[in-house]
C-alpha positions as a Markdown table, in Angstrom:
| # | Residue | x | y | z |
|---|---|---|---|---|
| 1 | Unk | -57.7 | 5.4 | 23.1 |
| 2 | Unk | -54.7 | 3.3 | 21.8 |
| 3 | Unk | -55.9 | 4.6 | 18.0 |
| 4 | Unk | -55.6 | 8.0 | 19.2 |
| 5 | Unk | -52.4 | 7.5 | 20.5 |
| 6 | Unk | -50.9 | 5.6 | 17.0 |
| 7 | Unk | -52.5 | 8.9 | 15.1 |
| 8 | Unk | -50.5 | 11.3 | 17.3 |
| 9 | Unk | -46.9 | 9.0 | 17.3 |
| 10 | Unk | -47.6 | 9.0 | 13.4 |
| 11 | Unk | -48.4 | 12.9 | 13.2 |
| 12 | Unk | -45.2 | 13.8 | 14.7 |
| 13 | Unk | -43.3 | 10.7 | 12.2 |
| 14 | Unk | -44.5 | 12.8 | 9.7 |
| 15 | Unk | -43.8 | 16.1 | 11.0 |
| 16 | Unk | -40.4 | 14.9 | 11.6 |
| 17 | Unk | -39.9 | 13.9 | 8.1 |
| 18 | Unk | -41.6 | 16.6 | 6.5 |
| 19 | Unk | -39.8 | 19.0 | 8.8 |
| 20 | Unk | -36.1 | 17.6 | 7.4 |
| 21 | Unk | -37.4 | 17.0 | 3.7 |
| 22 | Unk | -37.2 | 21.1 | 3.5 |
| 23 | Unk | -33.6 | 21.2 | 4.7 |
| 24 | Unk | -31.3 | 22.1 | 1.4 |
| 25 | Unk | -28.6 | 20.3 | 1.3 |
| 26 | Unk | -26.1 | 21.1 | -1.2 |
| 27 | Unk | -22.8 | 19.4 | -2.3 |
| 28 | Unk | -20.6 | 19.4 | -5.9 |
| 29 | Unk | -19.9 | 16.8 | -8.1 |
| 30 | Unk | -16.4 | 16.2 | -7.5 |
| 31 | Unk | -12.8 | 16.4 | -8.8 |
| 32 | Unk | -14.0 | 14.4 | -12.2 |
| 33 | Unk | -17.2 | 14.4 | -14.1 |
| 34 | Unk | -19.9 | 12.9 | -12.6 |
| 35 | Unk | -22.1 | 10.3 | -14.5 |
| 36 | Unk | -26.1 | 11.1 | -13.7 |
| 37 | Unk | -28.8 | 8.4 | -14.3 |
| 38 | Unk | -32.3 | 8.1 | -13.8 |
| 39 | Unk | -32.4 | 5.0 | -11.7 |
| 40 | Unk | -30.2 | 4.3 | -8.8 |
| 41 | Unk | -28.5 | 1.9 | -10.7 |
| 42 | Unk | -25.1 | 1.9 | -13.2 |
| 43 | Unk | -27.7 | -0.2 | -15.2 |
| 44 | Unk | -30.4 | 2.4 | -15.5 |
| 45 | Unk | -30.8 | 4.7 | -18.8 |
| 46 | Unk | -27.4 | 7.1 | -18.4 |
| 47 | Unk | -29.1 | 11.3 | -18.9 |
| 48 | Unk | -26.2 | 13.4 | -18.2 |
| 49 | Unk | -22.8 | 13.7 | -17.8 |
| 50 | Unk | -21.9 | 16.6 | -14.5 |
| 51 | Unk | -18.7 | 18.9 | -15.2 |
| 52 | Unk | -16.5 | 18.2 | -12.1 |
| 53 | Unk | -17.5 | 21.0 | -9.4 |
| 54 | Unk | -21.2 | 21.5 | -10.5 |
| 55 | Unk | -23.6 | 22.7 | -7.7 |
| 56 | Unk | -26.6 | 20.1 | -7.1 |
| 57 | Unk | -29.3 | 19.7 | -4.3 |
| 58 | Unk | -29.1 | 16.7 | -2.8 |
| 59 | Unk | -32.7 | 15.9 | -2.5 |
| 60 | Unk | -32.7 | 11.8 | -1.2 |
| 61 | Unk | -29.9 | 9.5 | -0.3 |
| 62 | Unk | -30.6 | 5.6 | -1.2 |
| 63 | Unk | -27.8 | 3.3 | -0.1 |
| 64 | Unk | -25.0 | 4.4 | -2.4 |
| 65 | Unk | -26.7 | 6.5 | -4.7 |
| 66 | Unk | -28.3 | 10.1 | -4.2 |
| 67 | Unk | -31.5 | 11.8 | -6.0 |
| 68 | Unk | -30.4 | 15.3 | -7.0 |
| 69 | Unk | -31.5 | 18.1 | -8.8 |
| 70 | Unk | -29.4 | 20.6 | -10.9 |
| 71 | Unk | -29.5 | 24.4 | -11.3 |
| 72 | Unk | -32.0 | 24.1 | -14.3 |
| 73 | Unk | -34.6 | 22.0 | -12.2 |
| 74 | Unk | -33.4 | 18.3 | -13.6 |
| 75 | Unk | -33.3 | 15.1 | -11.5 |
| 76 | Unk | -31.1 | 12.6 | -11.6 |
| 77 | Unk | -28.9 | 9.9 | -9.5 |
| 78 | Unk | -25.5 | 10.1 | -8.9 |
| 79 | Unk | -23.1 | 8.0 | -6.9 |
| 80 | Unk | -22.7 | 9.5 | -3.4 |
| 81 | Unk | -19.2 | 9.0 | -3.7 |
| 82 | Unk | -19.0 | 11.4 | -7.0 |
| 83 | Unk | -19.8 | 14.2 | -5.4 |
| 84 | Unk | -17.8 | 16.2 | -2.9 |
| 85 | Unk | -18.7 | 18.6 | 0.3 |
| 86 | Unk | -16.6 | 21.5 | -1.2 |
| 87 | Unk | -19.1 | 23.7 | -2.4 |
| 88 | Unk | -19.5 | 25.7 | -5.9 |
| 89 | Unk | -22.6 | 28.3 | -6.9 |
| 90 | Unk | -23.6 | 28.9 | -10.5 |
| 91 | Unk | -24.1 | 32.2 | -11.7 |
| 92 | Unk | -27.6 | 32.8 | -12.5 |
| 93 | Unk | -28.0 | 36.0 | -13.6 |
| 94 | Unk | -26.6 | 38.3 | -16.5 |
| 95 | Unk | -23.5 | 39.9 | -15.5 |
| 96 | Unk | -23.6 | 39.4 | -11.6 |
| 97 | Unk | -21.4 | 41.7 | -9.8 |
| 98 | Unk | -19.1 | 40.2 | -7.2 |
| 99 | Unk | -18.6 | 43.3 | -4.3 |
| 100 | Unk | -15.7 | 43.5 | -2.1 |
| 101 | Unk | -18.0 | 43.9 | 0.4 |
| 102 | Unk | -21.4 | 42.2 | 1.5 |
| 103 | Unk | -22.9 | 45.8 | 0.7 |
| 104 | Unk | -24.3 | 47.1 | -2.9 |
| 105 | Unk | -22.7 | 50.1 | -2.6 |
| 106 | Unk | -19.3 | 48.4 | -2.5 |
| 107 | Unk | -16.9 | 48.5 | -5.2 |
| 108 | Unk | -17.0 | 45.6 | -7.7 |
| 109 | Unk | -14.2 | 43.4 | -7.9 |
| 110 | Unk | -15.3 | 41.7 | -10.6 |
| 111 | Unk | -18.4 | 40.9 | -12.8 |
| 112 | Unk | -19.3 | 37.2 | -13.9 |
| 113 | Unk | -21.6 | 36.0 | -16.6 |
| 114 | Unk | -24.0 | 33.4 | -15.9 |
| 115 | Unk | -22.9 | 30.3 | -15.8 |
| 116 | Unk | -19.9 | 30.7 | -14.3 |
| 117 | Unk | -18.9 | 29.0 | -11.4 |
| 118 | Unk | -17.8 | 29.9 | -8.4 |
| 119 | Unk | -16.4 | 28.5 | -5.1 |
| 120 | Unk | -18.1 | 29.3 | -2.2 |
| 121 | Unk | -16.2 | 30.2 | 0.8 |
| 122 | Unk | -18.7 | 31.5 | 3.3 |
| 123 | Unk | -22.4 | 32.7 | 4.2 |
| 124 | Unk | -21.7 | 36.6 | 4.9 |
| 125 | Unk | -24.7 | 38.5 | 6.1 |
| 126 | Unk | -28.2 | 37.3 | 5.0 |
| 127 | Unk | -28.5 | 37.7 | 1.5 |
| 128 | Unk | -24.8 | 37.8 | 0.6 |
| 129 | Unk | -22.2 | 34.6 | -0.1 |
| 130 | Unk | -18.5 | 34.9 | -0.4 |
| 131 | Unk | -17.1 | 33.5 | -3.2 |
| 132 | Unk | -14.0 | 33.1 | -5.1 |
| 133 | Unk | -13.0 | 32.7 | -8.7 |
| 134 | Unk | -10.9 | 29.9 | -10.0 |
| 135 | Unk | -8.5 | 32.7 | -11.3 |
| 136 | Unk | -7.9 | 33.7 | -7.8 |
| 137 | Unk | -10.7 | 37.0 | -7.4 |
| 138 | Unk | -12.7 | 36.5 | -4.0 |
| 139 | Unk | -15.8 | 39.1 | -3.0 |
| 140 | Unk | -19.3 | 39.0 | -2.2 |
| 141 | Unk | -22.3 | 38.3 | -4.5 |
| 142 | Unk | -26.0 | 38.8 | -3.7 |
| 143 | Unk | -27.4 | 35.1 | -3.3 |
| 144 | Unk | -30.2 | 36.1 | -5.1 |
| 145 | Unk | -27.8 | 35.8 | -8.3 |
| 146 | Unk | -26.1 | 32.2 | -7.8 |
| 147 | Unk | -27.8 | 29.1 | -7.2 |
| 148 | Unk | -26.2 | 26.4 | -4.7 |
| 149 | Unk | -25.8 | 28.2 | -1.7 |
């Protein structure tokens, strides 16, 4: 009876954790470029050097250091402190147009290239972020076409 009881408070330990694990949590590296290793450690091998504002996924927080991945799939630690909770998409598609409403038949605003980033200012309706450019443009792009939202 008592190892029936360990299986089941163990079950839901892992339910719990699995459970969060599939949360996304997204942040940008900060102000300044970001260093990214692959050990949580400023000794381990250095891999990658983030622009300032580049999405990542934040997929594991140890101490001061967090695992995360980047739009193209990569892992790598960072310094917690290096990254920021303002938040920035990439464009992932080929000439993504940004609406002026949450609504394809909308007028573009504007049309960005992939690549480009963009801050995000809001979730709209599923589907949909609101974003603005660093030139000052703000509408809605399909989520489908950014990554980091």
């Amino acid at each position: 009876m008592k190892a029936v009881s360990l299986h089941g408070a163990f079950a839901a330990l892992l339910l719990s954790v699995v459970g969060s694990a599939h949360a996304l949590d997204y942040k940008s590296v900060g102000a300044t470029p970001a260093v990214l290793y692959d050990a949580p450690s400023l000794r381990g091998k250095k891999v990658f050097v983030a622009p300032r504002n580049m999405p990542v996924e934040v997929i594991l927080t140890y101490g001061e250091w967090s695992k995360v991945r980047d739009a193209s799939g990569g892992l790598a630690w960072v310094e917690s402190k290096a990254l920021a909770a303002k938040r920035y998409v990439v464009v992932k598609t080929a000439n993504a147009r940004i609406h002026a409403a949450a609504d394809e038949a909308s007028p573009a605003v504007f049309v960005a290239d992939k690549g480009v980033l963009l801050e995000l200012s809001e979730a709209a309706v599923p589907g949909w972020v609101k974003v603005k450019h660093r030139d000052g443009q703000t509408g809605f792009v399909k989520a489908a076409d950014v990554w980091g939202e």
